[in-house]
C-alpha positions as CSV (number, residue, x, y, z in Angstrom):
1,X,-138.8,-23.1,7.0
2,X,-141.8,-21.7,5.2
3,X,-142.7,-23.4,1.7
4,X,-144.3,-20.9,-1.0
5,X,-146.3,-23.1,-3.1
6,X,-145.5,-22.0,-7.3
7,X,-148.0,-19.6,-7.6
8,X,-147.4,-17.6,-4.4
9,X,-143.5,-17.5,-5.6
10,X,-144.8,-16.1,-8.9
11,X,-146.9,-13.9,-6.9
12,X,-144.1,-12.8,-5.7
13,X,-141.8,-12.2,-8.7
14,X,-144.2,-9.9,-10.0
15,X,-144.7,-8.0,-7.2
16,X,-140.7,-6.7,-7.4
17,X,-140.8,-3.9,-9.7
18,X,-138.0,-4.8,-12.9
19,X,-135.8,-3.1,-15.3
20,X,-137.2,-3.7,-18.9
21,X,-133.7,-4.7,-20.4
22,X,-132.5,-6.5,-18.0
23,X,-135.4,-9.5,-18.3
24,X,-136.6,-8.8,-21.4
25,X,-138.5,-12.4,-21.4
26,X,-140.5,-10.7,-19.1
27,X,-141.8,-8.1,-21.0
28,X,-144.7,-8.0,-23.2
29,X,-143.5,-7.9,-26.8
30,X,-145.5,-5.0,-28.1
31,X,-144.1,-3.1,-25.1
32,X,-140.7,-3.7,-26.1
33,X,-141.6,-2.7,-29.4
34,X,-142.3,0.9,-28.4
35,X,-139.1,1.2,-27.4
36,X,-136.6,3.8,-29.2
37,X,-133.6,2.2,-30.7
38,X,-130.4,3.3,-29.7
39,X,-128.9,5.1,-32.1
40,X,-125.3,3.7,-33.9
41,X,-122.0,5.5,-32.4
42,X,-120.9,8.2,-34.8
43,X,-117.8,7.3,-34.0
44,X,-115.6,4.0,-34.3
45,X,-113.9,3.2,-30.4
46,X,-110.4,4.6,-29.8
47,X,-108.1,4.4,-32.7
48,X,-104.5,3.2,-31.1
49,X,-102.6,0.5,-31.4
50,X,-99.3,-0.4,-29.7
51,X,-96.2,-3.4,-30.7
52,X,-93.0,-3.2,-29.6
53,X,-89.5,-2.4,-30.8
54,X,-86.7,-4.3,-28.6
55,X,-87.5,-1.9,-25.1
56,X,-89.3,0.3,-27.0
57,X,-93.1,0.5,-27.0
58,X,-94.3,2.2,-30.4
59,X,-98.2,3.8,-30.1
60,X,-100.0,4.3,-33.6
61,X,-102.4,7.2,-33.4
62,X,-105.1,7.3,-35.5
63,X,-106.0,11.0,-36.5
64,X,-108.8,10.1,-39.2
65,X,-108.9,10.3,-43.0
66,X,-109.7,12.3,-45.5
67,X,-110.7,12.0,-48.9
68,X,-109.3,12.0,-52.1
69,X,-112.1,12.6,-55.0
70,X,-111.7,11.3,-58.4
71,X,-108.3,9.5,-57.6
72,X,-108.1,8.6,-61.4
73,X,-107.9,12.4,-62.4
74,X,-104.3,13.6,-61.4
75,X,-103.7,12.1,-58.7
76,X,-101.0,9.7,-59.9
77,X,-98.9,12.2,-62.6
78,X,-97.9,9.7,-64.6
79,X,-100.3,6.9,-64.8
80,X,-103.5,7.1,-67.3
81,X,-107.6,7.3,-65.9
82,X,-107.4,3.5,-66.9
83,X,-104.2,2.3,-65.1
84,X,-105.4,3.8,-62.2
85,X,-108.6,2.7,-62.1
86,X,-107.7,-1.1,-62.6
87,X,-105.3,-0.5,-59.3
88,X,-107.9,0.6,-57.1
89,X,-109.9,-2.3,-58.3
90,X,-108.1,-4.9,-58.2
91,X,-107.5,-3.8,-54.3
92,X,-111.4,-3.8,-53.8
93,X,-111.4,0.0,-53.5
94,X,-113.9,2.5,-55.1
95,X,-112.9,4.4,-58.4
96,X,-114.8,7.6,-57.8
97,X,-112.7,8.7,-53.8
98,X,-109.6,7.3,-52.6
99,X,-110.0,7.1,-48.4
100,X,-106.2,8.0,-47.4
101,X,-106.0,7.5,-43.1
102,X,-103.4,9.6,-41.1
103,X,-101.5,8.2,-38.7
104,X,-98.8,9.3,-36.2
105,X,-97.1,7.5,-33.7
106,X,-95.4,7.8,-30.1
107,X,-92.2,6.2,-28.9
108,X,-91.4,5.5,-25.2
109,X,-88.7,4.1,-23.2
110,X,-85.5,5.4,-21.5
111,X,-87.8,8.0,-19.5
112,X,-88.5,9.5,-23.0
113,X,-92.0,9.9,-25.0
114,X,-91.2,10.7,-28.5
115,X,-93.6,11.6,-31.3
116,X,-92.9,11.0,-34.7
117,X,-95.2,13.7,-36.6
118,X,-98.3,15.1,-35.0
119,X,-100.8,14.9,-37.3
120,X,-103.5,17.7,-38.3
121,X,-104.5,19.3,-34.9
122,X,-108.1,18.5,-36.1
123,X,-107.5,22.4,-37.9
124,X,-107.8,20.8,-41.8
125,X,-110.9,18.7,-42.3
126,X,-113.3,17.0,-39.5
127,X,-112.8,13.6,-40.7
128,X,-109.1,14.0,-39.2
129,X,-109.3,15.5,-36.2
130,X,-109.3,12.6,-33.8
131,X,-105.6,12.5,-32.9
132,X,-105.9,14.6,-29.5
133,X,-108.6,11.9,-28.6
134,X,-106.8,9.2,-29.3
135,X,-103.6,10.2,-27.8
136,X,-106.0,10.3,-24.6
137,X,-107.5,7.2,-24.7
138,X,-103.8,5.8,-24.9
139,X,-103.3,7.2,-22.0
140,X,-100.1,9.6,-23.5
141,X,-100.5,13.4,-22.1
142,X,-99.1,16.2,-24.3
143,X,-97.6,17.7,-21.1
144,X,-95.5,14.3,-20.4
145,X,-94.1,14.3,-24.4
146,X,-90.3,15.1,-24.3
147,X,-89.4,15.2,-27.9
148,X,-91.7,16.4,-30.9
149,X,-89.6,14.7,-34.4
150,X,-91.2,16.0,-37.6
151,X,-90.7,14.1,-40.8
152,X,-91.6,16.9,-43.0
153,X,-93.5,20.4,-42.9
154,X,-96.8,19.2,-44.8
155,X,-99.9,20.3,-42.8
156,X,-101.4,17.0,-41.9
157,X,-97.9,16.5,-40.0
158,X,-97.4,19.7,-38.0
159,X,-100.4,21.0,-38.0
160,X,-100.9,19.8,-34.2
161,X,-98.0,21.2,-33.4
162,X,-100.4,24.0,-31.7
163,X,-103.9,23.9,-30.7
164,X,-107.4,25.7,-32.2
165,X,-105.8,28.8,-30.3
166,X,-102.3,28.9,-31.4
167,X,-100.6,28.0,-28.1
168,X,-98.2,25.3,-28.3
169,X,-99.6,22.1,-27.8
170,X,-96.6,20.1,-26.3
171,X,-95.5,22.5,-23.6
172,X,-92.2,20.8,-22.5
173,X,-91.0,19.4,-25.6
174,X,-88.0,19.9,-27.9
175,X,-89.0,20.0,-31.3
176,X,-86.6,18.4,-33.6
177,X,-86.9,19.1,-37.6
178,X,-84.6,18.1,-40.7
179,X,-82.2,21.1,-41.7
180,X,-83.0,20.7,-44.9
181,X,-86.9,21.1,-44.7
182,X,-86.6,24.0,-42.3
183,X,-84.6,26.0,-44.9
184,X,-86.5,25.6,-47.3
185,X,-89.8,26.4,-45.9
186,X,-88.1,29.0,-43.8
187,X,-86.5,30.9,-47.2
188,X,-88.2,34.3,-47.9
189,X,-87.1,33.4,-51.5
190,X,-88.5,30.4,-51.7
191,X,-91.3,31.5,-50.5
192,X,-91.6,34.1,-53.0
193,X,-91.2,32.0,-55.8
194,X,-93.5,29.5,-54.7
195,X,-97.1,29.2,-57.0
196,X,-99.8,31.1,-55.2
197,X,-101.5,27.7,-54.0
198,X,-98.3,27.1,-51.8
199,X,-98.2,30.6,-49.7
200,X,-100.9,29.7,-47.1
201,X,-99.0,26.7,-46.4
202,X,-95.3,28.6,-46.0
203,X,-98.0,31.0,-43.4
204,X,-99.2,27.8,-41.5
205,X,-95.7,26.1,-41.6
206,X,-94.3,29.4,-40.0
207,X,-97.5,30.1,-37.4
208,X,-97.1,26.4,-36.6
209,X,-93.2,26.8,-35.4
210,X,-93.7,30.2,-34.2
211,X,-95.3,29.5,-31.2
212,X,-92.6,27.5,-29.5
213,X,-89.5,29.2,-28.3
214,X,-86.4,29.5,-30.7
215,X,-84.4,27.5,-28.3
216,X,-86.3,24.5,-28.3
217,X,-86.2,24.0,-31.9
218,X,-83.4,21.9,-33.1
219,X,-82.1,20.6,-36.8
220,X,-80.8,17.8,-37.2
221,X,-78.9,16.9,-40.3
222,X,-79.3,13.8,-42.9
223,X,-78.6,10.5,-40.9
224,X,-78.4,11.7,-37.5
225,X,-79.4,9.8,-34.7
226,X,-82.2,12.2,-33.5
227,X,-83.0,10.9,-30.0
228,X,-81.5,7.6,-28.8
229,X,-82.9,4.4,-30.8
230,X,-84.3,6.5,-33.7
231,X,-81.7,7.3,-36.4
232,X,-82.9,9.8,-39.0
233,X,-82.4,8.7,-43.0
234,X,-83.2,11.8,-45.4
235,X,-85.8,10.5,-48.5
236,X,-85.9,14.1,-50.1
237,X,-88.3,14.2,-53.0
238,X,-91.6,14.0,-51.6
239,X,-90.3,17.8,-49.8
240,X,-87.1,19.0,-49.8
241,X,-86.2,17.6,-47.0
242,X,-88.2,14.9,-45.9
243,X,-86.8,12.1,-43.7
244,X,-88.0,8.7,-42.7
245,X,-86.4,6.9,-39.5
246,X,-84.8,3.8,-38.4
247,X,-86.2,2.1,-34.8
248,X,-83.7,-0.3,-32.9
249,X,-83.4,-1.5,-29.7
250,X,-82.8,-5.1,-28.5
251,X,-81.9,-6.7,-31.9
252,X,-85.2,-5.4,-33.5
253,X,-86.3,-2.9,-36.0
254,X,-88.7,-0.5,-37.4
255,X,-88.3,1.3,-40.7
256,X,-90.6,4.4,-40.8
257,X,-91.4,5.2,-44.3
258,X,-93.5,8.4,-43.3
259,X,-95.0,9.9,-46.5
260,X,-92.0,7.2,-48.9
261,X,-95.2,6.4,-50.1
262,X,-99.3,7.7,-50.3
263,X,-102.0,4.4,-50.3
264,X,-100.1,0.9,-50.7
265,X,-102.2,0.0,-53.5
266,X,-101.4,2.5,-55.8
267,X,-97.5,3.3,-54.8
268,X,-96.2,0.1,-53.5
269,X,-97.8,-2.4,-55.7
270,X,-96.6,0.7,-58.6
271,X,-93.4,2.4,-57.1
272,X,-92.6,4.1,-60.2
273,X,-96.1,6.0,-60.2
274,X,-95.8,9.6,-59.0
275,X,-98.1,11.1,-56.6
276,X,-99.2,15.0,-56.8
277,X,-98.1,15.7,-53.4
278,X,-94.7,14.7,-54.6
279,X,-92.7,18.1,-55.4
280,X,-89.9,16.4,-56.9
281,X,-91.2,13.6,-58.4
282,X,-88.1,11.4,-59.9
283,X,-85.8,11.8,-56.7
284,X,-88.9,10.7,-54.4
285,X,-89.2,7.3,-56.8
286,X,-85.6,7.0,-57.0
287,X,-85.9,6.7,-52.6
288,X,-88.8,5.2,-52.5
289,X,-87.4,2.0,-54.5
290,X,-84.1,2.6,-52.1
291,X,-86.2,2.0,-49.3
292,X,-88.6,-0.7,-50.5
293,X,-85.5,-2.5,-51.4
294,X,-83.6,-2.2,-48.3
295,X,-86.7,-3.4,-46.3
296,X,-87.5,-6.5,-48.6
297,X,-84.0,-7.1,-48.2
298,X,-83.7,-7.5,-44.1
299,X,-87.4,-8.3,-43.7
300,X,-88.1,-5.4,-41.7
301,X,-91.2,-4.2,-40.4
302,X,-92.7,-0.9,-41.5
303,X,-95.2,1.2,-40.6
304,X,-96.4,4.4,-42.5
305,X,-98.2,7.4,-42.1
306,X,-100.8,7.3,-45.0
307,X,-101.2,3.2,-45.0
308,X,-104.6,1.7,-43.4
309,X,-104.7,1.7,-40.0
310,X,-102.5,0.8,-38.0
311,X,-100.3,0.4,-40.8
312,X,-97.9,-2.4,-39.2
313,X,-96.4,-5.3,-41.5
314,X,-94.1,-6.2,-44.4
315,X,-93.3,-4.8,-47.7
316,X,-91.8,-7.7,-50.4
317,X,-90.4,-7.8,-53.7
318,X,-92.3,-9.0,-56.8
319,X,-92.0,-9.6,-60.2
320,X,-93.3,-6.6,-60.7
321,X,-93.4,-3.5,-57.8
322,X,-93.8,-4.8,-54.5
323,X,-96.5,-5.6,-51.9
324,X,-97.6,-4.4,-48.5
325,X,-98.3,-7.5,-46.0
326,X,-99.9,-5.9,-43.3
327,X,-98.8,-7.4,-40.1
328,X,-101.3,-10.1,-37.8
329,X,-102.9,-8.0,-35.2
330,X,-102.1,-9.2,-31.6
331,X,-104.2,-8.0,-28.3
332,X,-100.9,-8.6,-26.8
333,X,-97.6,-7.1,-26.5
Protein backbone atom coordinates (compact mmCIF):
# COMPACT_ATOMS: atom_id res chain seq x y z
CA UNK A 1 0.00 0.00 0.00
CA UNK A 2 1.23 3.41 -0.97
CA UNK A 3 1.32 6.10 1.96
CA UNK A 4 0.54 9.86 0.71
CA UNK A 5 2.24 11.92 3.16
CA UNK A 6 -0.42 15.17 4.41
CA UNK A 7 0.47 17.47 1.93
CA UNK A 8 0.33 15.20 -1.18
CA UNK A 9 -3.41 14.17 0.18
CA UNK A 10 -4.09 17.83 0.28
CA UNK A 11 -2.58 18.08 -3.00
CA UNK A 12 -4.91 15.96 -3.93
CA UNK A 13 -8.19 17.28 -2.51
CA UNK A 14 -7.66 20.27 -4.36
CA UNK A 15 -7.04 18.95 -7.45
CA UNK A 16 -10.96 17.43 -7.58
CA UNK A 17 -12.90 20.12 -8.91
CA UNK A 18 -16.07 20.88 -5.96
CA UNK A 19 -19.51 22.19 -5.85
CA UNK A 20 -19.42 25.54 -3.91
CA UNK A 21 -22.52 24.53 -1.61
CA UNK A 22 -21.82 21.44 -0.92
CA UNK A 23 -18.25 22.35 1.11
CA UNK A 24 -18.82 25.67 1.77
CA UNK A 25 -15.72 25.60 4.42
CA UNK A 26 -13.86 25.36 1.45
CA UNK A 27 -14.63 28.32 -0.21
CA UNK A 28 -13.18 31.59 0.23
CA UNK A 29 -15.58 33.85 2.04
CA UNK A 30 -15.63 36.80 -0.23
CA UNK A 31 -16.46 34.25 -3.01
CA UNK A 32 -19.34 33.09 -1.26
CA UNK A 33 -20.31 36.47 -0.73
CA UNK A 34 -20.91 37.20 -4.46
CA UNK A 35 -23.28 34.74 -4.47
CA UNK A 36 -27.13 35.71 -5.31
CA UNK A 37 -29.44 34.76 -2.57
CA UNK A 38 -32.22 32.64 -3.29
CA UNK A 39 -35.10 34.26 -3.34
CA UNK A 40 -38.16 33.35 -0.53
CA UNK A 41 -41.01 31.06 -2.06
CA UNK A 42 -44.04 33.16 -2.99
CA UNK A 43 -45.90 30.57 -1.99
CA UNK A 44 -46.37 28.63 1.51
CA UNK A 45 -45.90 24.44 0.72
CA UNK A 46 -49.12 22.54 -0.03
CA UNK A 47 -52.06 23.57 2.03
CA UNK A 48 -53.95 20.04 3.02
CA UNK A 49 -54.44 18.47 5.88
CA UNK A 50 -56.14 15.09 6.57
CA UNK A 51 -57.80 13.27 10.30
CA UNK A 52 -60.05 10.76 10.22
CA UNK A 53 -63.75 10.11 10.94
CA UNK A 54 -64.41 6.30 12.11
CA UNK A 55 -63.41 4.66 8.20
CA UNK A 56 -63.64 7.85 6.87
CA UNK A 57 -60.55 9.91 5.81
CA UNK A 58 -61.59 13.72 5.77
CA UNK A 59 -58.97 16.08 3.47
CA UNK A 60 -59.00 19.94 4.27
CA UNK A 61 -58.18 21.95 1.16
CA UNK A 62 -56.90 25.05 1.51
CA UNK A 63 -58.06 27.44 -1.36
CA UNK A 64 -56.45 30.77 0.02
CA UNK A 65 -57.86 33.90 1.68
CA UNK A 66 -59.10 36.96 0.99
CA UNK A 67 -59.43 40.08 2.69
CA UNK A 68 -61.82 41.82 4.48
CA UNK A 69 -60.86 45.85 4.72
CA UNK A 70 -61.95 47.94 7.53
CA UNK A 71 -63.66 44.91 9.42
CA UNK A 72 -64.95 47.58 12.01
CA UNK A 73 -67.09 49.33 9.35
CA UNK A 74 -70.15 47.04 8.63
CA UNK A 75 -68.95 44.14 8.72
CA UNK A 76 -70.63 42.95 11.94
CA UNK A 77 -74.44 44.77 11.50
CA UNK A 78 -74.95 44.99 14.79
CA UNK A 79 -71.92 45.58 16.79
CA UNK A 80 -70.35 49.32 17.07
CA UNK A 81 -66.50 50.39 15.41
CA UNK A 82 -65.50 49.92 19.12
CA UNK A 83 -66.86 46.47 20.00
CA UNK A 84 -65.45 45.22 17.11
CA UNK A 85 -62.24 46.52 17.32
CA UNK A 86 -61.62 45.29 21.02
CA UNK A 87 -62.58 41.60 19.36
CA UNK A 88 -60.05 41.64 16.85
CA UNK A 89 -57.68 42.73 19.52
CA UNK A 90 -58.00 40.84 22.05
CA UNK A 91 -57.49 37.84 19.39
CA UNK A 92 -54.03 39.45 18.33
CA UNK A 93 -55.56 40.35 14.89
CA UNK A 94 -55.19 43.71 13.01
CA UNK A 95 -58.09 46.41 13.17
CA UNK A 96 -57.61 47.88 9.76
CA UNK A 97 -58.31 43.99 7.35
CA UNK A 98 -59.71 40.96 8.65
CA UNK A 99 -57.74 37.82 6.79
CA UNK A 100 -60.84 35.31 6.36
CA UNK A 101 -59.15 31.67 4.72
CA UNK A 102 -61.33 29.32 2.61
CA UNK A 103 -61.45 25.95 3.07
CA UNK A 104 -63.16 22.90 1.49
CA UNK A 105 -62.82 19.46 2.16
CA UNK A 106 -62.88 15.78 0.61
CA UNK A 107 -64.46 12.72 2.07
CA UNK A 108 -63.38 9.09 1.12
CA UNK A 109 -64.21 5.65 1.96
CA UNK A 110 -66.79 3.03 0.68
CA UNK A 111 -65.19 3.44 -2.96
CA UNK A 112 -66.59 7.10 -2.77
CA UNK A 113 -64.61 10.60 -2.89
CA UNK A 114 -66.99 13.19 -1.73
CA UNK A 115 -66.43 16.95 -1.69
CA UNK A 116 -68.10 19.11 0.59
CA UNK A 117 -68.14 22.62 -1.30
CA UNK A 118 -65.51 23.43 -3.93
CA UNK A 119 -64.26 26.57 -3.21
CA UNK A 120 -63.59 29.61 -5.69
CA UNK A 121 -62.17 27.91 -8.88
CA UNK A 122 -59.35 30.53 -8.47
CA UNK A 123 -62.12 32.85 -10.77
CA UNK A 124 -62.75 35.66 -7.61
CA UNK A 125 -59.51 37.00 -6.26
CA UNK A 126 -55.78 35.51 -6.68
CA UNK A 127 -55.24 35.20 -3.07
CA UNK A 128 -57.80 32.19 -3.27
CA UNK A 129 -57.12 30.35 -6.08
CA UNK A 130 -54.96 27.58 -4.78
CA UNK A 131 -57.64 24.90 -4.24
CA UNK A 132 -56.94 22.97 -7.73
CA UNK A 133 -53.28 22.85 -6.48
CA UNK A 134 -53.89 21.59 -3.46
CA UNK A 135 -56.34 19.05 -4.36
CA UNK A 136 -53.19 17.82 -6.42
CA UNK A 137 -50.66 17.74 -4.04
CA UNK A 138 -53.19 15.54 -2.00
CA UNK A 139 -53.05 13.39 -4.41
CA UNK A 140 -57.32 13.66 -5.09
CA UNK A 141 -58.00 13.89 -9.06
CA UNK A 142 -61.23 15.76 -10.11
CA UNK A 143 -61.86 12.90 -12.63
CA UNK A 144 -61.90 10.18 -9.56
CA UNK A 145 -64.53 12.62 -7.35
CA UNK A 146 -67.92 10.72 -7.27
CA UNK A 147 -70.16 13.17 -5.50
CA UNK A 148 -69.94 17.08 -5.57
CA UNK A 149 -72.24 18.28 -1.95
CA UNK A 150 -72.73 22.02 -1.92
CA UNK A 151 -73.61 23.71 1.35
CA UNK A 152 -74.83 26.75 -0.20
CA UNK A 153 -74.70 28.79 -3.68
CA UNK A 154 -72.31 31.66 -2.47
CA UNK A 155 -69.44 32.03 -4.99
CA UNK A 156 -66.42 31.18 -2.89
CA UNK A 157 -68.40 27.58 -2.65
CA UNK A 158 -69.32 26.75 -6.21
CA UNK A 159 -67.42 28.78 -8.00
CA UNK A 160 -65.07 25.69 -8.87
CA UNK A 161 -67.76 23.95 -9.85
CA UNK A 162 -66.29 24.70 -13.52
CA UNK A 163 -63.00 25.78 -14.69
CA UNK A 164 -61.47 29.28 -16.29
CA UNK A 165 -63.40 27.91 -19.49
CA UNK A 166 -66.62 26.97 -18.25
CA UNK A 167 -66.46 23.16 -18.72
CA UNK A 168 -67.36 21.21 -15.81
CA UNK A 169 -64.64 20.61 -13.54
CA UNK A 170 -65.69 17.16 -11.93
CA UNK A 171 -66.58 15.18 -15.05
CA UNK A 172 -68.09 12.14 -13.37
CA UNK A 173 -69.70 13.46 -10.51
CA UNK A 174 -73.24 13.82 -9.16
CA UNK A 175 -73.82 17.15 -7.88
CA UNK A 176 -76.02 17.12 -4.90
CA UNK A 177 -77.59 20.72 -3.67
CA UNK A 178 -80.30 21.65 -0.82
CA UNK A 179 -83.88 22.04 -2.38
CA UNK A 180 -84.34 24.93 -0.71
CA UNK A 181 -81.13 26.95 -1.97
CA UNK A 182 -81.71 25.76 -5.52
CA UNK A 183 -85.25 27.38 -5.60
CA UNK A 184 -84.44 30.16 -4.52
CA UNK A 185 -81.52 31.04 -6.53
CA UNK A 186 -83.13 29.27 -9.44
CA UNK A 187 -86.60 31.68 -9.12
CA UNK A 188 -86.88 34.16 -11.98
CA UNK A 189 -88.79 36.21 -9.24
CA UNK A 190 -86.44 36.17 -6.91
CA UNK A 191 -84.19 37.10 -9.08
CA UNK A 192 -85.97 39.98 -10.13
CA UNK A 193 -86.52 41.37 -6.94
CA UNK A 194 -83.14 40.96 -5.86
CA UNK A 195 -81.00 44.54 -5.26
CA UNK A 196 -78.84 45.13 -8.34
CA UNK A 197 -75.49 44.01 -6.34
CA UNK A 198 -77.01 40.41 -6.18
CA UNK A 199 -77.86 39.79 -10.11
CA UNK A 200 -74.20 38.92 -11.19
CA UNK A 201 -74.23 36.46 -8.58
CA UNK A 202 -77.95 34.74 -9.55
CA UNK A 203 -75.75 34.80 -13.39
CA UNK A 204 -72.68 33.01 -11.86
CA UNK A 205 -74.84 30.71 -9.63
CA UNK A 206 -76.81 29.67 -12.92
CA UNK A 207 -73.48 29.54 -15.42
CA UNK A 208 -71.95 27.55 -12.53
CA UNK A 209 -74.79 24.72 -12.60
CA UNK A 210 -75.42 25.02 -16.21
CA UNK A 211 -72.59 23.31 -17.34
CA UNK A 212 -73.31 19.89 -15.91
CA UNK A 213 -76.15 17.84 -17.26
CA UNK A 214 -79.72 18.19 -15.65
CA UNK A 215 -79.60 14.58 -14.66
CA UNK A 216 -76.79 14.73 -12.53
CA UNK A 217 -78.03 17.34 -10.44
CA UNK A 218 -79.90 16.15 -7.43
CA UNK A 219 -81.88 17.98 -4.31
CA UNK A 220 -81.83 16.74 -1.41
CA UNK A 221 -84.27 17.88 1.22
CA UNK A 222 -83.58 19.26 4.98
CA UNK A 223 -82.01 16.30 7.01
CA UNK A 224 -81.36 13.87 4.40
CA UNK A 225 -78.66 11.57 4.51
CA UNK A 226 -76.93 12.87 1.26
CA UNK A 227 -74.40 10.11 0.58
CA UNK A 228 -73.79 7.39 3.16
CA UNK A 229 -72.07 8.65 6.51
CA UNK A 230 -72.90 12.45 5.79
CA UNK A 231 -76.39 13.39 7.01
CA UNK A 232 -77.52 16.82 5.77
CA UNK A 233 -78.99 19.41 8.78
CA UNK A 234 -80.53 22.65 7.10
CA UNK A 235 -79.01 26.11 9.13
CA UNK A 236 -81.17 28.55 6.79
CA UNK A 237 -80.31 32.06 7.55
CA UNK A 238 -76.92 32.69 6.32
CA UNK A 239 -78.95 31.78 2.58
CA UNK A 240 -82.09 30.39 2.16
CA UNK A 241 -81.16 27.36 2.23
CA UNK A 242 -77.93 26.68 3.61
CA UNK A 243 -77.05 23.35 5.21
CA UNK A 244 -74.26 22.13 7.46
CA UNK A 245 -73.54 18.21 7.77
CA UNK A 246 -73.16 15.53 10.25
CA UNK A 247 -69.87 12.87 9.67
CA UNK A 248 -70.20 9.34 11.40
CA UNK A 249 -68.76 6.32 10.91
CA UNK A 250 -67.19 3.93 13.50
CA UNK A 251 -68.59 5.66 16.71
CA UNK A 252 -66.99 9.03 15.69
CA UNK A 253 -68.15 12.34 14.50
CA UNK A 254 -67.80 15.51 12.58
CA UNK A 255 -70.09 18.45 12.66
CA UNK A 256 -69.61 20.66 9.61
CA UNK A 257 -70.57 24.10 10.44
CA UNK A 258 -69.81 25.39 6.79
CA UNK A 259 -70.52 29.24 6.67
CA UNK A 260 -72.79 28.71 10.76
CA UNK A 261 -70.24 31.14 11.31
CA UNK A 262 -67.48 33.80 9.47
CA UNK A 263 -63.90 34.30 11.65
CA UNK A 264 -64.13 32.46 15.28
CA UNK A 265 -63.09 35.49 16.91
CA UNK A 266 -65.66 37.73 16.09
CA UNK A 267 -68.87 35.11 15.70
CA UNK A 268 -68.10 32.34 18.06
CA UNK A 269 -66.53 34.26 20.93
CA UNK A 270 -69.95 36.84 19.98
CA UNK A 271 -72.78 34.45 18.44
CA UNK A 272 -75.24 37.01 18.68
CA UNK A 273 -73.18 39.45 16.22
CA UNK A 274 -74.51 39.47 12.67
CA UNK A 275 -72.39 39.25 9.78
CA UNK A 276 -73.13 41.18 6.30
CA UNK A 277 -73.12 38.11 4.34
CA UNK A 278 -75.90 36.97 6.49
CA UNK A 279 -79.29 37.57 4.41
CA UNK A 280 -81.41 36.70 7.19
CA UNK A 281 -79.72 37.74 9.97
CA UNK A 282 -81.93 36.59 13.22
CA UNK A 283 -82.73 32.99 11.86
CA UNK A 284 -78.86 32.52 11.05
CA UNK A 285 -78.12 33.52 15.01
CA UNK A 286 -81.03 31.63 16.13
CA UNK A 287 -78.99 28.27 14.28
CA UNK A 288 -75.91 29.22 14.93
CA UNK A 289 -76.43 29.08 18.89
CA UNK A 290 -78.53 25.64 17.95
CA UNK A 291 -75.48 24.34 16.61
CA UNK A 292 -72.87 25.76 19.02
CA UNK A 293 -74.90 24.25 21.67
CA UNK A 294 -75.44 20.93 20.33
CA UNK A 295 -71.64 20.59 19.77
CA UNK A 296 -70.53 21.82 23.30
CA UNK A 297 -72.97 19.57 24.40
CA UNK A 298 -71.54 16.01 22.80
CA UNK A 299 -67.97 17.36 22.52
CA UNK A 300 -67.86 17.06 18.92
CA UNK A 301 -65.29 18.07 16.62
CA UNK A 302 -65.93 20.72 14.03
CA UNK A 303 -64.40 21.96 11.29
CA UNK A 304 -65.50 25.11 9.15
CA UNK A 305 -65.12 26.72 6.03
CA UNK A 306 -63.99 30.29 6.96
CA UNK A 307 -61.93 29.24 10.37
CA UNK A 308 -57.94 29.34 10.09
CA UNK A 309 -56.59 26.70 8.51
CA UNK A 310 -57.24 23.64 8.82
CA UNK A 311 -59.92 24.59 10.91
CA UNK A 312 -60.11 21.24 13.12
CA UNK A 313 -60.99 21.38 17.00
CA UNK A 314 -63.63 22.15 19.61
CA UNK A 315 -66.13 24.78 20.14
CA UNK A 316 -67.21 25.26 24.21
CA UNK A 317 -69.56 27.05 26.18
CA UNK A 318 -68.68 30.12 28.32
CA UNK A 319 -70.01 32.47 30.52
CA UNK A 320 -70.41 34.50 27.88
CA UNK A 321 -70.54 33.24 23.82
CA UNK A 322 -68.35 30.42 23.30
CA UNK A 323 -64.86 29.54 22.17
CA UNK A 324 -63.05 27.80 19.29
CA UNK A 325 -60.24 25.25 20.59
CA UNK A 326 -58.57 24.44 17.61
CA UNK A 327 -57.62 20.86 17.59
CA UNK A 328 -53.57 19.53 18.26
CA UNK A 329 -52.07 18.93 14.89
CA UNK A 330 -50.84 15.38 14.34
CA UNK A 331 -48.38 14.20 11.35
CA UNK A 332 -50.27 11.09 11.81
CA UNK A 333 -53.48 9.53 11.08
Amino acid sequence: MVKLSRRAALGALAAVPVAAPLLPHLVPAAALAQQPAAAPAAQQAPGFYRTRVGDLVVTRINDGQFARPKPTEGFVRNASADEVAAALRNAHLPTEALTIPITFMAVQGGGRTVLLDVGTGGQLMPTAAHGARNMAAAGIDPAGVTHVVISHFHPDHIGGLTGADGKAAYPNAEILVPEAEWAFWMDDGAMSRAPEAMQGTFKLVRGRFAAYPAERIRRYGSDAEVVPGIQAIAAPGHTPGHTVYGLSSGGKQLMVLSDTSNHPALFVRNPGWHAIFDMDPTLAESNRRKLFDRVAADRAPVVAYHFPFPGVGHITARERGFEYEPAPWSSEL
